[in-house]
CHARMM-style PDB file with segment names, atoms N, HN, CA, C and O in Angstrom:
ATOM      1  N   UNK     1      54.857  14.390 -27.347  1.00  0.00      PROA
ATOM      2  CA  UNK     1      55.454  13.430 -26.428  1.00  0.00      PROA
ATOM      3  C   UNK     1      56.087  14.191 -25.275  1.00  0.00      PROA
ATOM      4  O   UNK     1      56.669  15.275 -25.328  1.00  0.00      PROA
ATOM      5  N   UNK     2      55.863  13.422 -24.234  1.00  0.00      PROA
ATOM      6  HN  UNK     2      55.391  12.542 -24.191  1.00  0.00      PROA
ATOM      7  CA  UNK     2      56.922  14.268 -22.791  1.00  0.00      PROA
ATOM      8  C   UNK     2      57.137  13.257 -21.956  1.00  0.00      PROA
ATOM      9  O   UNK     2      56.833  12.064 -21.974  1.00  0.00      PROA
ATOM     10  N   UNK     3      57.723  13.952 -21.212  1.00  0.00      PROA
ATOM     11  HN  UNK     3      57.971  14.921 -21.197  1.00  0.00      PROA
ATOM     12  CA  UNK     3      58.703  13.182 -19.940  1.00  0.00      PROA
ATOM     13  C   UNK     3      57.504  12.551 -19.218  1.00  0.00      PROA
ATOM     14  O   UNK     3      56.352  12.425 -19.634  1.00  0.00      PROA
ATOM     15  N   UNK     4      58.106  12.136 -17.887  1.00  0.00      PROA
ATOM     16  HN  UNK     4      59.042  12.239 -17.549  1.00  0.00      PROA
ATOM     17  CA  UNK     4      57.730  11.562 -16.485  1.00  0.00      PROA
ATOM     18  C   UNK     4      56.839  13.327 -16.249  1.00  0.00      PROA
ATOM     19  O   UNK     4      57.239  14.305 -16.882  1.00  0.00      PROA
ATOM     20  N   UNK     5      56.042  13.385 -15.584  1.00  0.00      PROA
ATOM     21  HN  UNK     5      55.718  12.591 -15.069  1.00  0.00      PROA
ATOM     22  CA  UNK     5      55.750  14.183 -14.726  1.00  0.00      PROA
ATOM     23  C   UNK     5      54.905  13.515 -13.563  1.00  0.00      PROA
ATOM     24  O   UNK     5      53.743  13.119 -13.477  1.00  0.00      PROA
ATOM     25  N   UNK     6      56.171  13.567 -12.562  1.00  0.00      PROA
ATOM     26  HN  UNK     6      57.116  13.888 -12.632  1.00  0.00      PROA
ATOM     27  CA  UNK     6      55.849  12.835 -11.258  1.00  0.00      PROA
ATOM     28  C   UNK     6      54.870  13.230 -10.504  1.00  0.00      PROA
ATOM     29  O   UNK     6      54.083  12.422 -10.009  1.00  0.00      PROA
ATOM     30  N   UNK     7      54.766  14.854 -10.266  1.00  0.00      PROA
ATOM     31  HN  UNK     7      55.405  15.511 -10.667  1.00  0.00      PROA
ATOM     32  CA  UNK     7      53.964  15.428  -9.691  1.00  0.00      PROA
ATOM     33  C   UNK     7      52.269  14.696  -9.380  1.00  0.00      PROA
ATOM     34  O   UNK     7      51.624  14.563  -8.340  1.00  0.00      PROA
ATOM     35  N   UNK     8      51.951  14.297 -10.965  1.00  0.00      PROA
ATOM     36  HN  UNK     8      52.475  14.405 -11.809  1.00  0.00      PROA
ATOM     37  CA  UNK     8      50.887  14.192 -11.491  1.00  0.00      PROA
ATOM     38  C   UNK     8      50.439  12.722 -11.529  1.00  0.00      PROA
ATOM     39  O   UNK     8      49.293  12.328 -11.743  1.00  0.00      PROA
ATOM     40  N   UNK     9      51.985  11.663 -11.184  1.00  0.00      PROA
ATOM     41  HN  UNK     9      52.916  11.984 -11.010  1.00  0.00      PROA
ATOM     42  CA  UNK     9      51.471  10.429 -11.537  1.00  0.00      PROA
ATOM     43  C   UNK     9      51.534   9.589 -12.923  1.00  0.00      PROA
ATOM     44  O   UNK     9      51.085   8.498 -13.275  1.00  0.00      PROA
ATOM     45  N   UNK    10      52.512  10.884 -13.716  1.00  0.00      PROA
ATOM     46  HN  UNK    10      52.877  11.770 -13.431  1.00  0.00      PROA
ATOM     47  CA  UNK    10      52.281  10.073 -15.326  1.00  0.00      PROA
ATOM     48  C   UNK    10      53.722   9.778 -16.180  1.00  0.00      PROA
ATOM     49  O   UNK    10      54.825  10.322 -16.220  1.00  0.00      PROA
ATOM     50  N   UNK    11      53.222   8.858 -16.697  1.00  0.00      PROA
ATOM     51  HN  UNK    11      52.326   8.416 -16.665  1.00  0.00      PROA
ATOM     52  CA  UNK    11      54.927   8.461 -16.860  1.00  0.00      PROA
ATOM     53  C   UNK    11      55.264   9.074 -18.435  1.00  0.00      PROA
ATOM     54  O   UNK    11      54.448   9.840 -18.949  1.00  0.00      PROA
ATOM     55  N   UNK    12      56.293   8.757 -19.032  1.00  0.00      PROA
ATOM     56  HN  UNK    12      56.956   8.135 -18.615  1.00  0.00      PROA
ATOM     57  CA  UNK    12      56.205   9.399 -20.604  1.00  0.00      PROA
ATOM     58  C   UNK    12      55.605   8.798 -21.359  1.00  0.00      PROA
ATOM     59  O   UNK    12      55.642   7.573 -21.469  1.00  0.00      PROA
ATOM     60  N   UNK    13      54.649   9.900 -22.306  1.00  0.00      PROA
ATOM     61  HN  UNK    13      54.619  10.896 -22.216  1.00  0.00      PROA
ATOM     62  CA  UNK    13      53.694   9.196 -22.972  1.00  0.00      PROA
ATOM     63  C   UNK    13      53.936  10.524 -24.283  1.00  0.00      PROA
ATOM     64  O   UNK    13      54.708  11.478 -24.380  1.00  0.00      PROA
ATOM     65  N   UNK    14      52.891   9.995 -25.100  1.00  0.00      PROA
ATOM     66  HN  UNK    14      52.264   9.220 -25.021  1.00  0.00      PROA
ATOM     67  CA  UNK    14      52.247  10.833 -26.273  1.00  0.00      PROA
ATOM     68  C   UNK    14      51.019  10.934 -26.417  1.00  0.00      PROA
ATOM     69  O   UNK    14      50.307   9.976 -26.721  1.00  0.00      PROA
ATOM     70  N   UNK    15      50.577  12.170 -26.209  1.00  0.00      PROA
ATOM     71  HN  UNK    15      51.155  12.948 -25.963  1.00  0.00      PROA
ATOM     72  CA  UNK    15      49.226  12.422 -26.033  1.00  0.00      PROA
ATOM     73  C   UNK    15      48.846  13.597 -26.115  1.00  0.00      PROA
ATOM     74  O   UNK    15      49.546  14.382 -25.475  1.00  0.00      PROA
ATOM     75  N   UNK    16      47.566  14.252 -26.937  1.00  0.00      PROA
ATOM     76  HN  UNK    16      46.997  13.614 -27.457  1.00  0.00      PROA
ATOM     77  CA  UNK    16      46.920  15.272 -27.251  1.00  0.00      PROA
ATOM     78  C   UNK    16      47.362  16.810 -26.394  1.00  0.00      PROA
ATOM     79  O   UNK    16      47.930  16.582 -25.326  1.00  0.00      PROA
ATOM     80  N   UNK    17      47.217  17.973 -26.650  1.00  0.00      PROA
ATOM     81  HN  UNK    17      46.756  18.158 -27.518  1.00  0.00      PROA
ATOM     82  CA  UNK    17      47.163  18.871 -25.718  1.00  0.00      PROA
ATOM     83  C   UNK    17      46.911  19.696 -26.793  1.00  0.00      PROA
ATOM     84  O   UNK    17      47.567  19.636 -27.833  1.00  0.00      PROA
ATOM     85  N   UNK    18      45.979  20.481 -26.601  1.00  0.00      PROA
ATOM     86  HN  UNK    18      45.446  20.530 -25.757  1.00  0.00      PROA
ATOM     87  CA  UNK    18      45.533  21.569 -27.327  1.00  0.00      PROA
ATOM     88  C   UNK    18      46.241  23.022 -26.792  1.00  0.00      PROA
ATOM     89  O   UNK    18      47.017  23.114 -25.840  1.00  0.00      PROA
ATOM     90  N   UNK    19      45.817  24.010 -27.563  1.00  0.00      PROA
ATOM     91  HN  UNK    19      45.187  23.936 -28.336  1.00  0.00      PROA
ATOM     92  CA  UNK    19      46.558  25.272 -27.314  1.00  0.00      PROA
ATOM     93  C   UNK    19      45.675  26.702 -27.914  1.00  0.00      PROA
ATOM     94  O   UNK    19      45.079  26.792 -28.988  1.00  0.00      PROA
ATOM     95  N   UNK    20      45.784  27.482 -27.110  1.00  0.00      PROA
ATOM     96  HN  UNK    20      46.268  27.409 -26.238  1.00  0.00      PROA
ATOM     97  CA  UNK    20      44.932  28.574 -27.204  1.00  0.00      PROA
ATOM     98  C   UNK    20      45.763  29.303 -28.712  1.00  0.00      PROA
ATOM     99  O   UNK    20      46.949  29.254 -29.039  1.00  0.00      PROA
ATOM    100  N   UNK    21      44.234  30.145 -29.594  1.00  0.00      PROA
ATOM    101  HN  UNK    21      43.270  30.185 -29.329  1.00  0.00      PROA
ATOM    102  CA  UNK    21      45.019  30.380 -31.230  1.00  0.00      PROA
ATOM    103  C   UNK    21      46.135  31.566 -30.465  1.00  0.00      PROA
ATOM    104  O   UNK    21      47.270  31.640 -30.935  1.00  0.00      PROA
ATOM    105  N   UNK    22      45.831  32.274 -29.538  1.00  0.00      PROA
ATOM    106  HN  UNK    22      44.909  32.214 -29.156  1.00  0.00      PROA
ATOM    107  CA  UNK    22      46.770  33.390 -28.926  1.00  0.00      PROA
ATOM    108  C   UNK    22      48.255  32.765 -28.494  1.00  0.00      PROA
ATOM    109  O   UNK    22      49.049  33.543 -27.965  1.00  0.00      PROA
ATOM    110  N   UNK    23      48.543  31.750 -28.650  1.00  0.00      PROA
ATOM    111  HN  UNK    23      47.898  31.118 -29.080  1.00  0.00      PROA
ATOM    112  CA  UNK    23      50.179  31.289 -28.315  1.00  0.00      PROA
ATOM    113  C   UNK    23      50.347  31.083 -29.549  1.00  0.00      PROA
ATOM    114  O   UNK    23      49.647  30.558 -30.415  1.00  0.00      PROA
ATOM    115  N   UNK    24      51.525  31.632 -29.538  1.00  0.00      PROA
ATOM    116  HN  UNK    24      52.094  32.058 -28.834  1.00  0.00      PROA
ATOM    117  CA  UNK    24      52.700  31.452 -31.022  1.00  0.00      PROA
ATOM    118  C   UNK    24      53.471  30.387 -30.741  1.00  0.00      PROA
ATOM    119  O   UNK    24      53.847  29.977 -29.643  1.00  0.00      PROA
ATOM    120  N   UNK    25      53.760  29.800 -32.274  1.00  0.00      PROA
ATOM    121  HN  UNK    25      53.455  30.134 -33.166  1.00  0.00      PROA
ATOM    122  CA  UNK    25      54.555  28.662 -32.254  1.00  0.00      PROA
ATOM    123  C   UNK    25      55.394  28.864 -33.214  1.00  0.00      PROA
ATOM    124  O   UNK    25      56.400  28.156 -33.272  1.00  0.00      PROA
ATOM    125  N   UNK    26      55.155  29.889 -34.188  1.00  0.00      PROA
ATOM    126  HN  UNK    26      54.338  30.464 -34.140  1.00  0.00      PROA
ATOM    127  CA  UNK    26      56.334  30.019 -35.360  1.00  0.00      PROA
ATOM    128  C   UNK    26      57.830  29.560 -34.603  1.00  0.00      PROA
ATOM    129  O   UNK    26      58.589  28.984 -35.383  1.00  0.00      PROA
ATOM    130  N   UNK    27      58.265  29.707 -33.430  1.00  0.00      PROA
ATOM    131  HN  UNK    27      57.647  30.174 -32.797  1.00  0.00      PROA
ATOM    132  CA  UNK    27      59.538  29.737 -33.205  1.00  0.00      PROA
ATOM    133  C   UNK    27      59.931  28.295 -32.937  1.00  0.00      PROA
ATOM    134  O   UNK    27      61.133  28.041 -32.859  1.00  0.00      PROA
ATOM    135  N   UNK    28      59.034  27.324 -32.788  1.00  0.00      PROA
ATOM    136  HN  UNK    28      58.057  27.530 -32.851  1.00  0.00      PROA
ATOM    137  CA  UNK    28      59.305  26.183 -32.633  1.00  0.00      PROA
ATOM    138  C   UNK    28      58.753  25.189 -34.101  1.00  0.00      PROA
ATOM    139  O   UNK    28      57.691  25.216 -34.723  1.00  0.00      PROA
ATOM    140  N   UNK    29      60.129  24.273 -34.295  1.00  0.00      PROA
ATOM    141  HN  UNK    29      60.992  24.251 -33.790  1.00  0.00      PROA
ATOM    142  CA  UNK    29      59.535  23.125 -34.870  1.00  0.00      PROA
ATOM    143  C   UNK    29      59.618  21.868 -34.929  1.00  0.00      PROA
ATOM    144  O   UNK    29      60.735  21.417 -34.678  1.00  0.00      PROA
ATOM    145  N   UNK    30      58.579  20.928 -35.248  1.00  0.00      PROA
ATOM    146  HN  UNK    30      57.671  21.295 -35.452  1.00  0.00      PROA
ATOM    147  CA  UNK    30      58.678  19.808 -34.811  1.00  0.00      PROA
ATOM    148  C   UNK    30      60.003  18.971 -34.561  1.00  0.00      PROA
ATOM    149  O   UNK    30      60.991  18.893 -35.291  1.00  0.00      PROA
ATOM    150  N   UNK    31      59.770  18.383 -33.369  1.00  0.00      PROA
ATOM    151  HN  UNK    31      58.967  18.446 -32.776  1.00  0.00      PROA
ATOM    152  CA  UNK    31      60.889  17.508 -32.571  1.00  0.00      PROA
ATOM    153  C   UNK    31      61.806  18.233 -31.840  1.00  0.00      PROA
ATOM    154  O   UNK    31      62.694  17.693 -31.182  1.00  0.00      PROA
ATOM    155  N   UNK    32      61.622  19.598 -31.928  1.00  0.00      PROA
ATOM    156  HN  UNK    32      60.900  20.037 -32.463  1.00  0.00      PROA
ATOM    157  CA  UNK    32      62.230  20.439 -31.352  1.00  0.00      PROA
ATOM    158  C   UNK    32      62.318  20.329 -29.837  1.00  0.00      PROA
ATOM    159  O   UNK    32      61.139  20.108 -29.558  1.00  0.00      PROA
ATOM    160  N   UNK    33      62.922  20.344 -28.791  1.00  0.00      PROA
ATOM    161  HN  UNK    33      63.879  20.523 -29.018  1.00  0.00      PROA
ATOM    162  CA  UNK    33      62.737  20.307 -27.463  1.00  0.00      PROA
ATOM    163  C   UNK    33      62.373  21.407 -26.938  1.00  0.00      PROA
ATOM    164  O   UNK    33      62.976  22.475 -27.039  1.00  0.00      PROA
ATOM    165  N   UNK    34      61.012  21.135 -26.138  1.00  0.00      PROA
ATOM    166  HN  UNK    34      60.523  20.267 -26.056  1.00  0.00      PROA
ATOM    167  CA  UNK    34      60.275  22.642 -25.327  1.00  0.00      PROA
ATOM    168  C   UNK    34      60.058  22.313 -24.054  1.00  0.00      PROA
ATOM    169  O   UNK    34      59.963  21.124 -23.752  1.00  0.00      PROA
ATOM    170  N   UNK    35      59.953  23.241 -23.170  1.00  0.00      PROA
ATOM    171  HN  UNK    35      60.030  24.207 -23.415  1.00  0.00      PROA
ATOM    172  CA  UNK    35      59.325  23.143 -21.960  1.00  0.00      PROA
ATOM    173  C   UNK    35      58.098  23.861 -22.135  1.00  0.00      PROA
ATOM    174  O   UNK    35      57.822  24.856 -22.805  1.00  0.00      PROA
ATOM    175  N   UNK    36      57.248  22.931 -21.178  1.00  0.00      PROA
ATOM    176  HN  UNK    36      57.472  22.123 -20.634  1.00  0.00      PROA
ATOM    177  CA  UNK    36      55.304  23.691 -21.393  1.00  0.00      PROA
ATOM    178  C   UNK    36      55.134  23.827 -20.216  1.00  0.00      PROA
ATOM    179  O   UNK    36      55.873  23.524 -19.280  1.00  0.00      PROA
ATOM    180  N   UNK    37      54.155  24.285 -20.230  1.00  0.00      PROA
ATOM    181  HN  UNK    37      53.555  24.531 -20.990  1.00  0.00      PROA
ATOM    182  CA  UNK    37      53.093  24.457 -19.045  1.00  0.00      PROA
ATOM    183  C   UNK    37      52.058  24.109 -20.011  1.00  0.00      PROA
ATOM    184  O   UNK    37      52.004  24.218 -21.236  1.00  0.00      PROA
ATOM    185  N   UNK    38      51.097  23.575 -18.965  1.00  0.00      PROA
ATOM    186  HN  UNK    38      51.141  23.486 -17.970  1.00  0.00      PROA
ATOM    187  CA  UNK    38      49.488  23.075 -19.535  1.00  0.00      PROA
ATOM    188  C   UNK    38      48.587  23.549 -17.938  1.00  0.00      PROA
ATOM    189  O   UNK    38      48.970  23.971 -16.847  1.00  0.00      PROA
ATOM    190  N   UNK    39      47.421  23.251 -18.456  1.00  0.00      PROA
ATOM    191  HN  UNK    39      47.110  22.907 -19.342  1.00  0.00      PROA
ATOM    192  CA  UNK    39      46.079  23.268 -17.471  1.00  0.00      PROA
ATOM    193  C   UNK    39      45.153  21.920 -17.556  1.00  0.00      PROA
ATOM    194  O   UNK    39      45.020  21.630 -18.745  1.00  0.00      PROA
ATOM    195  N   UNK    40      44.756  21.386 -17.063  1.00  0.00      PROA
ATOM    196  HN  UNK    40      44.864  21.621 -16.097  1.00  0.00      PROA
ATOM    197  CA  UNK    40      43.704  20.584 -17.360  1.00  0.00      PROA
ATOM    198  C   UNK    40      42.063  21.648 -17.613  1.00  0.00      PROA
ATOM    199  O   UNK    40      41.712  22.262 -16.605  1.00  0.00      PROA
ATOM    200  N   UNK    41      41.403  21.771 -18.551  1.00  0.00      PROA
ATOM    201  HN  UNK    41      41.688  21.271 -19.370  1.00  0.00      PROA
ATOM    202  CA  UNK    41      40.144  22.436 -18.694  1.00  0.00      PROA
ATOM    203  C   UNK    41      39.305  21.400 -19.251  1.00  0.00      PROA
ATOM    204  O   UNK    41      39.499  20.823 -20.322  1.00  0.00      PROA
ATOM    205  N   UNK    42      38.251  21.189 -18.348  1.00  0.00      PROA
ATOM    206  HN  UNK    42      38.094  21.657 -17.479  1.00  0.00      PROA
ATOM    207  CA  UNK    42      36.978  20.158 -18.723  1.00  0.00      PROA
ATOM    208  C   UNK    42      38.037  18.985 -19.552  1.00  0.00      PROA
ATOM    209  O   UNK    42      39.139  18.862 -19.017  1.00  0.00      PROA
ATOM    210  N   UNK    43      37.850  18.351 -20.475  1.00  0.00      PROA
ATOM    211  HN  UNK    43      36.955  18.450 -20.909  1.00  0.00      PROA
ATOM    212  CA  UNK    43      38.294  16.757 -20.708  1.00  0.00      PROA
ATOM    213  C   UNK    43      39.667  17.158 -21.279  1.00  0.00      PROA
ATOM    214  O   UNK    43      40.501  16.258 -21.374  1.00  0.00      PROA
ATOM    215  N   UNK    44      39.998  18.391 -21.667  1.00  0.00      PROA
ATOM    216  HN  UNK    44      39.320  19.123 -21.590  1.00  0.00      PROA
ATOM    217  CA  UNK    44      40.929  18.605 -22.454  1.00  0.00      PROA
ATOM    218  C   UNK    44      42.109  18.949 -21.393  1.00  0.00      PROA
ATOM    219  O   UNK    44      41.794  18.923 -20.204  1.00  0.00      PROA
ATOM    220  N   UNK    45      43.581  19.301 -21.777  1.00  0.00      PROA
ATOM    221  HN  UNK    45      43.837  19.322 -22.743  1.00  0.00      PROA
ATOM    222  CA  UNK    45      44.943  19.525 -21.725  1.00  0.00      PROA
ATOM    223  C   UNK    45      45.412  20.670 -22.335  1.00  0.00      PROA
ATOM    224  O   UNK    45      46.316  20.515 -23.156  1.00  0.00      PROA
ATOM    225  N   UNK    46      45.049  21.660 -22.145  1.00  0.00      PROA
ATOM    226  HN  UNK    46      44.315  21.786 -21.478  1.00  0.00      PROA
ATOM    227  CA  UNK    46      45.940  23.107 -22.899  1.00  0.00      PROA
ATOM    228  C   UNK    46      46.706  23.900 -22.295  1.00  0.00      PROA
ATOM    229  O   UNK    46      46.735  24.596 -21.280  1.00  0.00      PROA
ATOM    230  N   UNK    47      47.544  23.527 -23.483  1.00  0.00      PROA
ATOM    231  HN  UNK    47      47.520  22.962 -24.308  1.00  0.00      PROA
ATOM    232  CA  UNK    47      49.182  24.272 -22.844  1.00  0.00      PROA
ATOM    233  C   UNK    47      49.116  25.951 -22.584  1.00  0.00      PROA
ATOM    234  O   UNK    47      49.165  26.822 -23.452  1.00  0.00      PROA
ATOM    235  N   UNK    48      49.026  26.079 -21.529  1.00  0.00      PROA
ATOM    236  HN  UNK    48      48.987  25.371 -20.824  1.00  0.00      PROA
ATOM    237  CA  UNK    48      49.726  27.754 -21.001  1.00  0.00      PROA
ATOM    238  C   UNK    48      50.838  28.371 -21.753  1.00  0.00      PROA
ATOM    239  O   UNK    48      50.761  29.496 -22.246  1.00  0.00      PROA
ATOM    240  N   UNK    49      52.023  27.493 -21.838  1.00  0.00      PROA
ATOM    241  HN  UNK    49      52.086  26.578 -21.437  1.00  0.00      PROA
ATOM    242  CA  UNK    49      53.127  28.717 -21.643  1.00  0.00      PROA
ATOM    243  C   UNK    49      53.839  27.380 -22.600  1.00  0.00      PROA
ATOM    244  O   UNK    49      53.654  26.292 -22.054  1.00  0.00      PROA
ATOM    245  N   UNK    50      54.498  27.320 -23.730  1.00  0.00      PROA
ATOM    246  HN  UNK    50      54.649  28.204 -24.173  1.00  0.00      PROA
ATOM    247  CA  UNK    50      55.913  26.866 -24.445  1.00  0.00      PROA
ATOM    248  C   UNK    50      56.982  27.555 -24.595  1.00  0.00      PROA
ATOM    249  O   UNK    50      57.127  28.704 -25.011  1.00  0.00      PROA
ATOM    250  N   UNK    51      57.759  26.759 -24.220  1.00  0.00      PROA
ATOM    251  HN  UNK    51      57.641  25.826 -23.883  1.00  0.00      PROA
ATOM    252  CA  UNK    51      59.739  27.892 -24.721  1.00  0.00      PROA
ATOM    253  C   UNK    51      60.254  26.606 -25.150  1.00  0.00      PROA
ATOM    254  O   UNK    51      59.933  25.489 -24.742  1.00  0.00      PROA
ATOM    255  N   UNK    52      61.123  26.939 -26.059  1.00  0.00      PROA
ATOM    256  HN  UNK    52      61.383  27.846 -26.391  1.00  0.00      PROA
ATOM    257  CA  UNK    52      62.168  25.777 -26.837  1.00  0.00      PROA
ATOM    258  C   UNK    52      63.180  25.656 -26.364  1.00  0.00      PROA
ATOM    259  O   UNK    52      63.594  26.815 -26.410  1.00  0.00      PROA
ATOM    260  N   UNK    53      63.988  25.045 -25.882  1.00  0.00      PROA
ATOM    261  HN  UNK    53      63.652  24.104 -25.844  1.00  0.00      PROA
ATOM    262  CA  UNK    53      64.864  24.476 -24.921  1.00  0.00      PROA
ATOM    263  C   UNK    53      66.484  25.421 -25.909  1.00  0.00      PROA
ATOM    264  O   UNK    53      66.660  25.833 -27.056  1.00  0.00      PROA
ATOM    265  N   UNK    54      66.957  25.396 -25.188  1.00  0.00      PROA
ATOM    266  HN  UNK    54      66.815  25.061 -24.256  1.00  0.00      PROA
ATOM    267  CA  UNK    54      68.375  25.813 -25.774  1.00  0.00      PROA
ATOM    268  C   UNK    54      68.980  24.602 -26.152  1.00  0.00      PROA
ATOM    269  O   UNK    54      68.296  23.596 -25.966  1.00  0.00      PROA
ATOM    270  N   UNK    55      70.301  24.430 -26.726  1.00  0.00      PROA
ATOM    271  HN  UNK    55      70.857  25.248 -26.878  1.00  0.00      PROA
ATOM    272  CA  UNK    55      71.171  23.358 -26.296  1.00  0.00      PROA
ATOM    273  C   UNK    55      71.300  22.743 -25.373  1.00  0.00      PROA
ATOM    274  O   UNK    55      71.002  21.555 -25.254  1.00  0.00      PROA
ATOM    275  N   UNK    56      71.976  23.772 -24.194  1.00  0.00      PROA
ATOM    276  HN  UNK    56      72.218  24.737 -24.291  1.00  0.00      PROA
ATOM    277  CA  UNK    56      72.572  23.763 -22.938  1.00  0.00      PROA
ATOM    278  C   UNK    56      70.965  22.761 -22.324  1.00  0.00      PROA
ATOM    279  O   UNK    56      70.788  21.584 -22.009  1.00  0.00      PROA
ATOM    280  N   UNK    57      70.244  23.741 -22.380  1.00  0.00      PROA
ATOM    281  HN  UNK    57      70.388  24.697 -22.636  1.00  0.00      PROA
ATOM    282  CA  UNK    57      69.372  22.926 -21.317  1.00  0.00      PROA
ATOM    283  C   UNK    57      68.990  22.025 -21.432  1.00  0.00      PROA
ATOM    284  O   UNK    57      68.651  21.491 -20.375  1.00  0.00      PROA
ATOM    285  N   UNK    58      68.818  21.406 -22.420  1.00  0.00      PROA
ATOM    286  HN  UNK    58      69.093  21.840 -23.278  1.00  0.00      PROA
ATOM    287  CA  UNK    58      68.426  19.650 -23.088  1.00  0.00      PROA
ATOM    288  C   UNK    58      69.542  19.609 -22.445  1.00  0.00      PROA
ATOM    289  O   UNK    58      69.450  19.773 -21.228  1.00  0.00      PROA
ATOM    290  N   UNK    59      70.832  19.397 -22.993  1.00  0.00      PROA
ATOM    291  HN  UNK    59      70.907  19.264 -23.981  1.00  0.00      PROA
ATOM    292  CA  UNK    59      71.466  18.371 -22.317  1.00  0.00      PROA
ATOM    293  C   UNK    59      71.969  18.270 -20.716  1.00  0.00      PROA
ATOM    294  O   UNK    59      72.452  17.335 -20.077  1.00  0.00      PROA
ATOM    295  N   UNK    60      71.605  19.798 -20.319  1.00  0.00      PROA
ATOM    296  HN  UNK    60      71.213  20.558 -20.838  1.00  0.00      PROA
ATOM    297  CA  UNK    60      72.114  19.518 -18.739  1.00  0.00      PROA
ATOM    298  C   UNK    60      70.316  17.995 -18.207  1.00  0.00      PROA
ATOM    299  O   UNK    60      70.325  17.053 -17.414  1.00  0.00      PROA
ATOM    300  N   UNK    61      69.281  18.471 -19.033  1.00  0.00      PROA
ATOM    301  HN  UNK    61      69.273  19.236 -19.677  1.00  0.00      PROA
ATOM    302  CA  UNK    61      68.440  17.132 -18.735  1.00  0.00      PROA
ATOM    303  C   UNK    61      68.696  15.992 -19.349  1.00  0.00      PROA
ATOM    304  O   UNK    61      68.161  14.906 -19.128  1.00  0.00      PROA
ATOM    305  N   UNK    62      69.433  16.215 -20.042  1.00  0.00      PROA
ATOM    306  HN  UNK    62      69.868  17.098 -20.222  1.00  0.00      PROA
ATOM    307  CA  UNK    62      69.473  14.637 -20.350  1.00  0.00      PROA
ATOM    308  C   UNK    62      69.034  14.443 -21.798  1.00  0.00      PROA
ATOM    309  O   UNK    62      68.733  13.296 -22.128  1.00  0.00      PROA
ATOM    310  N   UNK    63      68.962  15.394 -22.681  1.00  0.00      PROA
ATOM    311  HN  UNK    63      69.207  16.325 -22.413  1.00  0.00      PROA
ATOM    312  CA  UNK    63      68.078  14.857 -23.844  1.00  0.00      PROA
ATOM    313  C   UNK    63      69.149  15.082 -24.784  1.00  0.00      PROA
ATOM    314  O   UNK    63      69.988  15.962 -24.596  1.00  0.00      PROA
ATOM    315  N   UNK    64      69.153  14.297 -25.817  1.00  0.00      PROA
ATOM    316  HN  UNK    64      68.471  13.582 -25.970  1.00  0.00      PROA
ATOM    317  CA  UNK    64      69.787  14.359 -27.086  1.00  0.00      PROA
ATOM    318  C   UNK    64      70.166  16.160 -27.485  1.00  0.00      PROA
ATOM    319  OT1 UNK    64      70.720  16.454 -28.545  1.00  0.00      PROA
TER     320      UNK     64
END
């Protein structure tokens, strides 16, 4: 699930994004708050870059 990304036209939704086996995720877990980067490649959505949000930075955005 993610935010608004205005840039793009899309409002918050839940929806697929795949991820290359070379990104690690051990450090994150579910419901956890991250910031991504993605690409669009042919029909798919794969995320570039994840980091897990601190405290601080969820809530200076706004998130629980």
């Amino acid at each position: 699930s993610h935010q608004p990304i205005p840039s793009i036209g899309w409002g918050a939704m839940t929806m697929p994004f795949k991820r290359p086996q070379d990104l690690q995720l051990d450090h994150i877990k579910v419901a956890d708050p991250v910031s991504f980067k993605f690409q669009q490649i042919n029909d798919a959505y794969v995320i570039t870059s994840i980091q897990k949000k601190t405290t601080a930075s969820a809530l200076m955005e706004g998130q629980p």
